[in-house]
C-alpha positions in Angstrom: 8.4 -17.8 -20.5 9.4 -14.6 -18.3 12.7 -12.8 -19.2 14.5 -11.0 -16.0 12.9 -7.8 -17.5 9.2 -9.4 -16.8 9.9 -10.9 -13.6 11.3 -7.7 -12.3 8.3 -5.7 -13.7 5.6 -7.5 -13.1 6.9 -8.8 -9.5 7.8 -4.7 -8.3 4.4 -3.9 -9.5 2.7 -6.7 -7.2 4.7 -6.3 -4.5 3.8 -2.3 -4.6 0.3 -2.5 -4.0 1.0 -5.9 -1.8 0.0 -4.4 1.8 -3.3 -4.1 0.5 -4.3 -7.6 -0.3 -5.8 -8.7 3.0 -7.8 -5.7 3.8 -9.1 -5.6 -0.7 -10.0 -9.7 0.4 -12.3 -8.0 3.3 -14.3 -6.1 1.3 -17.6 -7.9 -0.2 -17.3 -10.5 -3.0 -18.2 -8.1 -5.5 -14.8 -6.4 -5.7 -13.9 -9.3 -8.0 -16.0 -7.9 -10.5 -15.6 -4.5 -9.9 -11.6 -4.5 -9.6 -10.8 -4.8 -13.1 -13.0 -1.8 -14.1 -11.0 0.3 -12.7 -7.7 -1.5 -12.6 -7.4 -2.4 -16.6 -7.8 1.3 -17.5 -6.0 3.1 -15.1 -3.0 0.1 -15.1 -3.1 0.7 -18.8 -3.0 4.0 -19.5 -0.1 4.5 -16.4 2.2 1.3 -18.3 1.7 3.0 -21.6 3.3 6.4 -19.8 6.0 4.1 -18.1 7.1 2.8 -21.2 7.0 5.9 -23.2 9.1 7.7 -20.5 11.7 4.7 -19.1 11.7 6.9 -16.5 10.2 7.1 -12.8 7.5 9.5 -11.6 10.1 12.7 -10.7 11.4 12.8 -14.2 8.1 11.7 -16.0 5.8 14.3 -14.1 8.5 17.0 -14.9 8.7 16.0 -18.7 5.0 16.0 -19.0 4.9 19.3 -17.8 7.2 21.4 -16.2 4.7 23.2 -13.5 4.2 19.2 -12.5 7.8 19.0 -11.5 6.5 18.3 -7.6 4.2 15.4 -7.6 6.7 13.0 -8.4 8.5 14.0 -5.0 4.8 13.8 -3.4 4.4 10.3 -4.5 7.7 10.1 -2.9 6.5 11.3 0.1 3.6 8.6 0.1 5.9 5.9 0.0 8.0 6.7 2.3 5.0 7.1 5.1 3.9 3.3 3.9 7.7 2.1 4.5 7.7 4.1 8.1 4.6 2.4 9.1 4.9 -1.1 7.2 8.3 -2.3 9.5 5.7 -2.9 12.4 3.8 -4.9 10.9 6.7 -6.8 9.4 8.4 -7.1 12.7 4.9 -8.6 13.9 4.4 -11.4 11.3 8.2 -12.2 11.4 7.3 -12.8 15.2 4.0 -14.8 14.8 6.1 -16.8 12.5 8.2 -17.5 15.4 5.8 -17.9 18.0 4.2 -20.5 15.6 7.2 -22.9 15.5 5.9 -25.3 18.4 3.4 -28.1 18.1 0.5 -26.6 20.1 -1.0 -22.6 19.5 -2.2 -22.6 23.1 -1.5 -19.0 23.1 -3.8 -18.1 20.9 -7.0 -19.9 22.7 -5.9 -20.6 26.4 -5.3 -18.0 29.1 -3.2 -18.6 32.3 0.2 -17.7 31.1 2.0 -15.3 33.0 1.1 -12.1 31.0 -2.8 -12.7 30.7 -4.9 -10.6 32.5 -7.9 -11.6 34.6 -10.4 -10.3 32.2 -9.2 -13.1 29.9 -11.6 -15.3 28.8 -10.4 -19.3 27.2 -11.7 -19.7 23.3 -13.6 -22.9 24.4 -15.5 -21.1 27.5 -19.1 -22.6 27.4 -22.1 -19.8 27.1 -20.4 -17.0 26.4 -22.2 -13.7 27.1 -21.4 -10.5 25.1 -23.3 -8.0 26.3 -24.2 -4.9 23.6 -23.4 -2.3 25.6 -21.0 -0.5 28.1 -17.4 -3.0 27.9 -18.4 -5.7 25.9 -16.8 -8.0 28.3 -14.4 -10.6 27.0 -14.3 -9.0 23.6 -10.6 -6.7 23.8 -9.5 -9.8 25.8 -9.6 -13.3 23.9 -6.3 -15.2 24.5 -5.1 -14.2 20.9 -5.4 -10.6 21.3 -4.2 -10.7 24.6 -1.0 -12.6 23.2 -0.3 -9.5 21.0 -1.0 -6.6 23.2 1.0 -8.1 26.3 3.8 -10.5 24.6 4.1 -9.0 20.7 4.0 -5.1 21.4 5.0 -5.0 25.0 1.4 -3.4 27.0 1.1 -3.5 30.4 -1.7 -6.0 31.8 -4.8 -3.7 32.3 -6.0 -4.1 36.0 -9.5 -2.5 35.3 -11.7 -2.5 31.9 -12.3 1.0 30.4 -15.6 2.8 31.2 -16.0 3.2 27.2 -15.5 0.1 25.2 -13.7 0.8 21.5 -13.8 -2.0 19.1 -9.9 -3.4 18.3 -8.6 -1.8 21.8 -6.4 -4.3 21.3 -4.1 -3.3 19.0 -4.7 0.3 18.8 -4.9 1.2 22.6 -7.7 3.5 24.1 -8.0 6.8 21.9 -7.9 8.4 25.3 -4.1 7.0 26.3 -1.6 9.6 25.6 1.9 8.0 23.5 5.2 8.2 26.3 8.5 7.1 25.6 9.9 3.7 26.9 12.0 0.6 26.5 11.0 -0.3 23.0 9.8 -4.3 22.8 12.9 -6.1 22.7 11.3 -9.0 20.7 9.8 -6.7 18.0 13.4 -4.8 18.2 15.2 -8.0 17.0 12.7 -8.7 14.5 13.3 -5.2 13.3 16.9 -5.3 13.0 17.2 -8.7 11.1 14.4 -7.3 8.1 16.6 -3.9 8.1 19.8 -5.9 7.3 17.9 -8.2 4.9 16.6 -5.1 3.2 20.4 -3.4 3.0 21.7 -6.8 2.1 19.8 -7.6 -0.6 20.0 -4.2 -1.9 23.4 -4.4 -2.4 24.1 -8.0 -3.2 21.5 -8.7 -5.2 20.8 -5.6 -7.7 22.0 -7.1 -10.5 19.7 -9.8 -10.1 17.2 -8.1 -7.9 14.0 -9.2 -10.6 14.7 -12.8 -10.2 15.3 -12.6 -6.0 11.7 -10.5 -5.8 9.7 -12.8 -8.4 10.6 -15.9 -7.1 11.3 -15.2 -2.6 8.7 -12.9 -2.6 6.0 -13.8 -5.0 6.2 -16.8 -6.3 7.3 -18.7 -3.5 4.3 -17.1 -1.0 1.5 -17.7 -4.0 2.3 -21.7 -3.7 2.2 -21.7 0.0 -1.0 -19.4 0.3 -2.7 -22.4 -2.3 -1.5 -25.5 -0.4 -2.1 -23.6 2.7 -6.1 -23.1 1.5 -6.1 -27.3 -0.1 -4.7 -28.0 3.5 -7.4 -25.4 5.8 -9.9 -26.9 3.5 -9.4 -30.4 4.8 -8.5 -29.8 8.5 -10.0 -26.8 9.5 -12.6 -24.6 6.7 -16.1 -24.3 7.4 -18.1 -22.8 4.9 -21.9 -21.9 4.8 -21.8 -21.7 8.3 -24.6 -18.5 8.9 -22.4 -16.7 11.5 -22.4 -12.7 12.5 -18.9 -12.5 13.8 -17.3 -10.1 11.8 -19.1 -7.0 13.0 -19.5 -3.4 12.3 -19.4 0.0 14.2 -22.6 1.8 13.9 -23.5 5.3 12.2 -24.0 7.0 15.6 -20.7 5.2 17.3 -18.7 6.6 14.4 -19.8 10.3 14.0 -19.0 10.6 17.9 -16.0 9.1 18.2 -14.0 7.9 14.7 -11.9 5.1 16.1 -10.0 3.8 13.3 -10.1 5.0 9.3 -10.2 1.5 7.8 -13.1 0.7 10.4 -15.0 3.6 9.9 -15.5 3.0 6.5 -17.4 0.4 5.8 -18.8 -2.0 2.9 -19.1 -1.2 -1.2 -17.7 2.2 -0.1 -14.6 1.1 1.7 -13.9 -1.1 -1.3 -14.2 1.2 -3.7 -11.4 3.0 -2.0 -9.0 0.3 -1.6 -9.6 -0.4 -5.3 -8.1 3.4 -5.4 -4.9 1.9 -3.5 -4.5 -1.6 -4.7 -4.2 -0.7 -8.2 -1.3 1.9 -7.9 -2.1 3.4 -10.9 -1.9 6.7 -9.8 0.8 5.8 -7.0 3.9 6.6 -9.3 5.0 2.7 -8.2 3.7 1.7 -11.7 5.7 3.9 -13.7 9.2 3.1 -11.0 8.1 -0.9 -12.6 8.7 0.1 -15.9 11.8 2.5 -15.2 13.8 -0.1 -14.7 13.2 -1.8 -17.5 16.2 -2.5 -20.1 16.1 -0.7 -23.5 14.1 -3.1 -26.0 12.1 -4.8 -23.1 8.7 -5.4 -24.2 6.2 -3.2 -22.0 4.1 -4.7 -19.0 0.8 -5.8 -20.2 -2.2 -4.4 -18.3 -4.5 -7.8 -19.1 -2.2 -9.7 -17.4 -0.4 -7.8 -14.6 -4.3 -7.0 -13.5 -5.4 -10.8 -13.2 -2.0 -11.7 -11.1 -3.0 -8.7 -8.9 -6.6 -10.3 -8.1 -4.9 -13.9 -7.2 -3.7 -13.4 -4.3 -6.7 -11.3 -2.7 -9.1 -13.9 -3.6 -7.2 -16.6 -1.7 -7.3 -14.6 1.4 -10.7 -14.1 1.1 -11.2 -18.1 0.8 -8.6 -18.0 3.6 -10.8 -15.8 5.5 -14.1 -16.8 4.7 -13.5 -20.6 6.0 -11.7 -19.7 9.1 -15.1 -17.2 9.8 -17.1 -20.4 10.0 -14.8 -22.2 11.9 -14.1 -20.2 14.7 -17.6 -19.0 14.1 -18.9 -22.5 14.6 -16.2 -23.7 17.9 -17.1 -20.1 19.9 -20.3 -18.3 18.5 -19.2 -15.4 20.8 -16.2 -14.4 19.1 -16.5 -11.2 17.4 -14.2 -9.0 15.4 -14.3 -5.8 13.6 -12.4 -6.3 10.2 -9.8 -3.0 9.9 -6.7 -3.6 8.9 -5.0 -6.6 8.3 -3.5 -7.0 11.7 -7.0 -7.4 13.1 -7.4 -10.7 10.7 -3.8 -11.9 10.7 -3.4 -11.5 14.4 -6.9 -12.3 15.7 -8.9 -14.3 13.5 -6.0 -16.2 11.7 -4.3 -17.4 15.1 -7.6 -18.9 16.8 -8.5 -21.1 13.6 -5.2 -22.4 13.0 -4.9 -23.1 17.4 -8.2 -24.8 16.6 -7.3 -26.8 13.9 -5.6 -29.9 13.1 -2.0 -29.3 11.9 -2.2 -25.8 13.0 1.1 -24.9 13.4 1.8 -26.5 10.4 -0.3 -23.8 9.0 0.1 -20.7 10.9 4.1 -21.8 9.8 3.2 -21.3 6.3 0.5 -18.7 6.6 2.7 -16.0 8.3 6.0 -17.4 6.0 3.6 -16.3 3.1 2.5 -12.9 4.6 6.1 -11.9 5.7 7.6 -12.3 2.6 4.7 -11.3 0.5 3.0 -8.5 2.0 5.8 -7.1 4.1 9.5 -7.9 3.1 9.0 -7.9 -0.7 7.0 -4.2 -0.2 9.4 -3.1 1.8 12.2 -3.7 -0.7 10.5 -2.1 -3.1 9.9 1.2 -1.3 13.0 1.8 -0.5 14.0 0.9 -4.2 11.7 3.6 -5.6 13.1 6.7 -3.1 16.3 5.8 -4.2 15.4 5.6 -7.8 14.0 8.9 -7.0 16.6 10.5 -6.0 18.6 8.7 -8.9 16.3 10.8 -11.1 16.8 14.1 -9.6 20.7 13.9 -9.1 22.4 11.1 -10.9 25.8 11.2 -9.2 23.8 9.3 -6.5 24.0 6.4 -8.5 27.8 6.3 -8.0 27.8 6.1 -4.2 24.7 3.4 -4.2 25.8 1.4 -0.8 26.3 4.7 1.4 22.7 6.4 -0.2 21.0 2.9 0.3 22.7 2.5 3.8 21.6 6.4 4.6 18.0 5.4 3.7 17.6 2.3 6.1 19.0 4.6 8.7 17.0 7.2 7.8 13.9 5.1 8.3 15.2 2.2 10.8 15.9 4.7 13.5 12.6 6.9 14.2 10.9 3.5 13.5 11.9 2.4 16.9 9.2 4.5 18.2 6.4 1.9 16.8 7.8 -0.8 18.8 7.0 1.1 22.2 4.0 0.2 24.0 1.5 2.6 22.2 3.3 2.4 18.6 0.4 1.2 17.0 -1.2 4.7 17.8 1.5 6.3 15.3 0.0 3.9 12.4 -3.6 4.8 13.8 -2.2 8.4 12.7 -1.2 7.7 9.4 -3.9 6.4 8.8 -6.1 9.3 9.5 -3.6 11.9 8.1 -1.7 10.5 5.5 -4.4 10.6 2.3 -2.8 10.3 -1.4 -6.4 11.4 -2.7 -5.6 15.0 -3.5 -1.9 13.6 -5.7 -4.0 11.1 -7.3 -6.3 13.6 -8.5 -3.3 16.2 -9.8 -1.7 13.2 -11.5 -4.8 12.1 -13.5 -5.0 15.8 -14.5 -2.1 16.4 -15.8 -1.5 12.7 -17.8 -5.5 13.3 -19.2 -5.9 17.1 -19.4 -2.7 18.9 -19.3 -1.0 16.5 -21.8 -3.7 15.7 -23.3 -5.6 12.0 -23.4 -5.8 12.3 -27.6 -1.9 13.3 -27.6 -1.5 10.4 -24.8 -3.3 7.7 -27.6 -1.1 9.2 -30.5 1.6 8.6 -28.1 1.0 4.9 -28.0 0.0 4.1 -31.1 3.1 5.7 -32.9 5.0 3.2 -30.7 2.8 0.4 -30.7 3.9 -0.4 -34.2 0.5 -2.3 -34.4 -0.4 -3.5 -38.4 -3.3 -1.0 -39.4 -6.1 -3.4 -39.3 -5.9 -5.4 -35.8 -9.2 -8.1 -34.3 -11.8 -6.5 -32.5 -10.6 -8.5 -29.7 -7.3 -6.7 -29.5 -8.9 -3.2 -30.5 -11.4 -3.5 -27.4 -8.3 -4.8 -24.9 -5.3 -2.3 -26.3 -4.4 0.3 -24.3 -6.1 2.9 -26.6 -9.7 1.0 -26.4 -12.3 3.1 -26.7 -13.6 1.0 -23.8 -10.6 2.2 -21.7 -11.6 5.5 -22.9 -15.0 5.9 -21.3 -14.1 4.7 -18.4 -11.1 6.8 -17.8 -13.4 9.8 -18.4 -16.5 8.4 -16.0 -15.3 4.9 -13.5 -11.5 6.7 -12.9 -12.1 10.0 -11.8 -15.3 9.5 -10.0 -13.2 6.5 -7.8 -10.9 8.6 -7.3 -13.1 11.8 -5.9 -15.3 9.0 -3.6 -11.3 8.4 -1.4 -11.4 12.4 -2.1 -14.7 12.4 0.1 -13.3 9.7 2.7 -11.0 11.7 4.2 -13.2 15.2 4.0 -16.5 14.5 3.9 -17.4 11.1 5.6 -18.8 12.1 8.4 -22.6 13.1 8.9 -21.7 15.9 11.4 -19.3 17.5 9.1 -16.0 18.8 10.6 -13.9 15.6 9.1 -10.7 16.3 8.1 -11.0 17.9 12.1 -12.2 15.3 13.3 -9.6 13.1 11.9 -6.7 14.9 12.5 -8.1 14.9 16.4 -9.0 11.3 16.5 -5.3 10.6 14.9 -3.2 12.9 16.9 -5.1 12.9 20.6 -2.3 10.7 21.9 0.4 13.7 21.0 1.3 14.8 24.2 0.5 18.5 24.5 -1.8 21.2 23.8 -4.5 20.6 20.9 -3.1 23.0 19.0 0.0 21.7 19.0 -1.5 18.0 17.8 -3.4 20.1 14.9 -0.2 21.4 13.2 1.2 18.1 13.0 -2.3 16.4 11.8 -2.7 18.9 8.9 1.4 19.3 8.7 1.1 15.5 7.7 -1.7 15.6 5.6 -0.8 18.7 3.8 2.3 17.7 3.4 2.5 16.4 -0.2 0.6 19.4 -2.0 2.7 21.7 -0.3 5.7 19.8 -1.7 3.3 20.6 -5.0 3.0 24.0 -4.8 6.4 25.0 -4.0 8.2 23.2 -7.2 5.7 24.7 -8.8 6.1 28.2 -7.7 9.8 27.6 -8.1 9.3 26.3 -11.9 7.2 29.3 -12.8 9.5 31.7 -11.0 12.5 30.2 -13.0 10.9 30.4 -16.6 8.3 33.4 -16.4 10.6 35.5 -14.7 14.8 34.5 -15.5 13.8 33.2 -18.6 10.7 35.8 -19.6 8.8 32.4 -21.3 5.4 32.5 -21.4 3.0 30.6 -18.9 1.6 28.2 -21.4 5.2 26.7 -21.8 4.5 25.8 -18.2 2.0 23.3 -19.6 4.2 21.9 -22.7 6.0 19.1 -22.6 9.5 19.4 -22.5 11.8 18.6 -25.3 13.5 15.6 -23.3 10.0 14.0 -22.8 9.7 14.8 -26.9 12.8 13.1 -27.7 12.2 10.3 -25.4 8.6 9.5 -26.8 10.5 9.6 -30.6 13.3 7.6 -29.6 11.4 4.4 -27.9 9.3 4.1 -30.7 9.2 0.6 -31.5 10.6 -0.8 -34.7 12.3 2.4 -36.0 14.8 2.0 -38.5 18.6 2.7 -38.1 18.7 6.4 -40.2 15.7 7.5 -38.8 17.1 6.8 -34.9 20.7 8.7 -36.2 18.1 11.3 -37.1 16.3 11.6 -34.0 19.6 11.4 -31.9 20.8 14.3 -33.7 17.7 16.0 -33.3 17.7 15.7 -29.4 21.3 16.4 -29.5 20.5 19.8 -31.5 17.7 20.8 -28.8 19.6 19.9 -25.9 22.6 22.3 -27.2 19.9 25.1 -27.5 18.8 24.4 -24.1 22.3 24.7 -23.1 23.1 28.0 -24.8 19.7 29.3 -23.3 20.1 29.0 -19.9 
């Protein structure tokens, strides 16, 4: 039976890495089996730090060592891009939800309504021609993703078809159209302001008992609606083994001219492999905010079972997805779409084969119920959670204004977000996307938990609080966080995961030129001259190892030269993280904590009396 401290632990962690489910369910089959390689080590090894610390990632990565003092505020950085960008998409789904509450989908397979254009083609059109090259005439302009350019995000009709076709024009607009600044969609506007004062409210009213509102709105209640949702698609509507190509892929030559979209561009085991990276969030510092929270004596998260509720919902979706391919594959064999992000299943794909089924609304109702709360509301909260906590760290008188900080933050992100909800909005997530890459944190943070510290220091670590009897199963030996199983594959699976998302971002493309060429395909709506677009492409992507570099610099400044220390005390542990690791040990007896509490009280008075 879960105690408040599991179901707050276990639901933040699965709600941090949410976002990612329905693109990880994309990916090939084989992710099921190649998941958990990475994940149980990693999740491990960053659970074991969590609980050792009770602390988030600013103060961990600044106890560990003191010239790391500036990745915990670039993981901070991270997450707050994901929140920016994750409110459309939450607006979206809150929206389909909405749309959905009628007895017939007809806008997602009929045209005719007032905003379609006259390129639109009906789902159940007979002989349906695709042709390979130049437009690719209807695709860009099936009923359902003319129902999200035209009603959902606001577009303007097109009244000719683009001399170059781009796959998922759709949602991301022509790479060509430059961003200008409207009348925001009202509908998505509305949606917007009810999940901000959801997120504030809940915040506030709820943080006492914010474990129980997350585990059972946002996770447990979406898991039992995505299962009957799959028993009731699997009588009314799935259609498996049907042989159909409809999901499609850009080609080599397509996507060393012109990238169009990240997610897209990557493609395969490859793109899997990444998103194994990101759905873990081992190295995200969201892992170590789970455990911070956690009340003195709480037992730690276990990795063997935190990893396993991670999978469920992923491989649901890609039932989910898998049944409705057949289906829509087998009612129009023209339809084609080009798996990206999850907007280009949940608001293409999903749509038609719930319009096309029986009960469908009954379905897209509990489908997009599931998804909000899930994937976007539940995220959200947790975001905004972790920069506070962050802050919390840093400056601890924060903590005794919490409403006004909280209410700053949602302000803080509520207002620029308006931008998204303009016509071309989507282009801003396109630029994220291209920009915003975690790969060279990651990489810092698995050097300075493995080498700096020390991975034999980091096992001593855990087994002096483990408090394990000296002669344990095999069973337990091979699955405990110290397994010399988890060992080889932090030195080999981990690191060399992590340098292949390394490689996405600058070294994908055959041409060369990539983190160029993705900073131009991400910023080419900017008005303005290319140069310009360039400083805010790198200024994005840089971004967090500058952040990096300059604590660092700082650090070093402030003990090599005010304090004359040397520059391997840069690389020691501080005495808090010394005393902290000491005093959570588990199952220490009452003189030997009055010890260690005098012990920490000594150092922090010499501390003191140094600076």
């Amino acid at each position: 039976m879960f105690g408040y401290d599991d179901s707050y632990g276990y639901s933040t962690a699965l709600l941090a890495v949410a976002p990612y489910a329905t693109q990880l369910a994309m990916g090939p089959v084989a992710w099921l089996l190649f998941f958990p390689l990475f994940a149980l080590p990693a999740v491990s090894l960053m659970l074991s730090i969590g609980s050792l610390s009770t602390h988030g990632p600013v103060l961990t990565y600044k106890r560990l060592a003191p010239i790391a003092a500036g990745i915990g505020w670039a993981l901070t950085w991270h997450v707050s891009e994901r929140l920016y960008v994750e409110g459309l998409r939450a607006a979206q789904n809150l929206l389909y939800l909405v749309f959905s509450l009628r007895f017939n989908l007809d806008w997602a397979v009929e045209c005719g309504h007032q905003y379609n254009s006259r390129f639109c083609v009906n789902f159940d059109e007979q002989n349906v021609t695709v042709p390979s090259e130049y437009h690719h005439s209807p695709e860009n302009h099936w009923p359902a993703q003319e129902f999200n350019s035209y009603v959902i995000r606001g577009n303007e009709p097109i009244t000719s078809i683009p001399a170059v076709w781009e796959p998922n024009e759709w949602l991301l607009g022509n790479s060509k159209s430059q961003f200008f600044f409207t009348f925001p969609s009202l509908p998505l506007m509305v949606a917007h302001a009810l999940i901000w004062t959801t997120i504030y409210f809940v915040l506030i009213k709820c943080s006492s008992n914010l474990g129980t509102v997350l585990s059972r709105l946002c996770v447990i209640v979406p898991c039992a609606l995505y299962i009957f949702l799959i028993v009731g698609m699997s009588i009314s509507g799935f259609r498996f083994g049907v042989k159909n190509e409809m999901e499609k892929e850009i080609n080599q030559k397509e996507r060393d001219g012109d990238p169009f979209d990240y997610w897209a561009d990557i493609r395969g085991f490859y793109r899997t492999s990444i998103l194994t990276v990101d759905y873990s969030g081992a190295f995200s510092g969201l892992l170590l905010f789970a455990t911070s929270r956690l009340r003195p004596g709480a037992k730690s998260l276990n990795a063997l079972l935190l990893v396993p509720l991670m999978m469920l919902v992923p491989m649901l979706l890609s039932i989910l997805r898998n049944g409705c391919e057949g289906h829509v594959a087998e009612q129009q064999p023209a339809y084609t779409i080009y798996a990206s992000t999850d907007e280009t299943i949940s608001f293409d794909l999903l749509p038609v084969c719930f319009a096309t089924s029986k009960a469908g609304s009954l379905w897209a109702i509990i489908y997009y119920v599931a998804q909000f709360l899930y994937t976007s509301l539940g995220p959200m909260i947790v975001y905004v959670s972790f920069i506070y906590q962050s802050f919390v760290d840093d400056v601890p008188t924060v903590q005794n204004f919490a409403p006004i900080f909280f209410a700053l933050i949602v302000t803080f992100f509520a207002v620029p977000s308006v931008l998204l909800y303009m016509p071309l909005g989507t282009k801003i997530t396109t630029l994220f996307r291209y920009t915003s890459q975690s790969s060279i944190v990651q990489i810092l943070c698995y050097i300075i938990i493995y080498f700096v510290y020390g991975w034999q220091t980091i096992e001593s670590d855990i087994i002096t609080t483990a408090n394990e009897p000296s002669s344990v199963s095999l069973l337990v030996y091979l699955t405990r966080p110290t397994s010399p199983l988890y060992t080889v594959l932090m030195f080999t699976l981990v690191p060399a995961l992590l340098c292949t998302k390394f490689t996405a971002v600058f070294d994908l493309l055959l041409r060369g030129n990539d983190v160029l060429q993705h900073i131009d395909a991400g910023t080419c709506f900017i008005p303005g001259p290319i140069w310009m677009r360039r400083i805010v492409g790198y200024g994005i992507m840089f971004a967090p190892t500058l952040i990096v570099t300059v604590f660092a610099s700082y650090t070093m400044y402030v003990m090599m030269v005010r304090h004359k220390l040397p520059f391997r005390d840069l690389l020691k542990p501080t005495s808090d993280w010394m005393a902290h690791t000491a005093v959570n040990t588990v199952g220490v007896k009452e003189p030997e904590i009055l010890l260690l509490t005098v012990k920490e009280k000594g150092m922090d008075s010499c501390i003191s009396q140094a600076n």
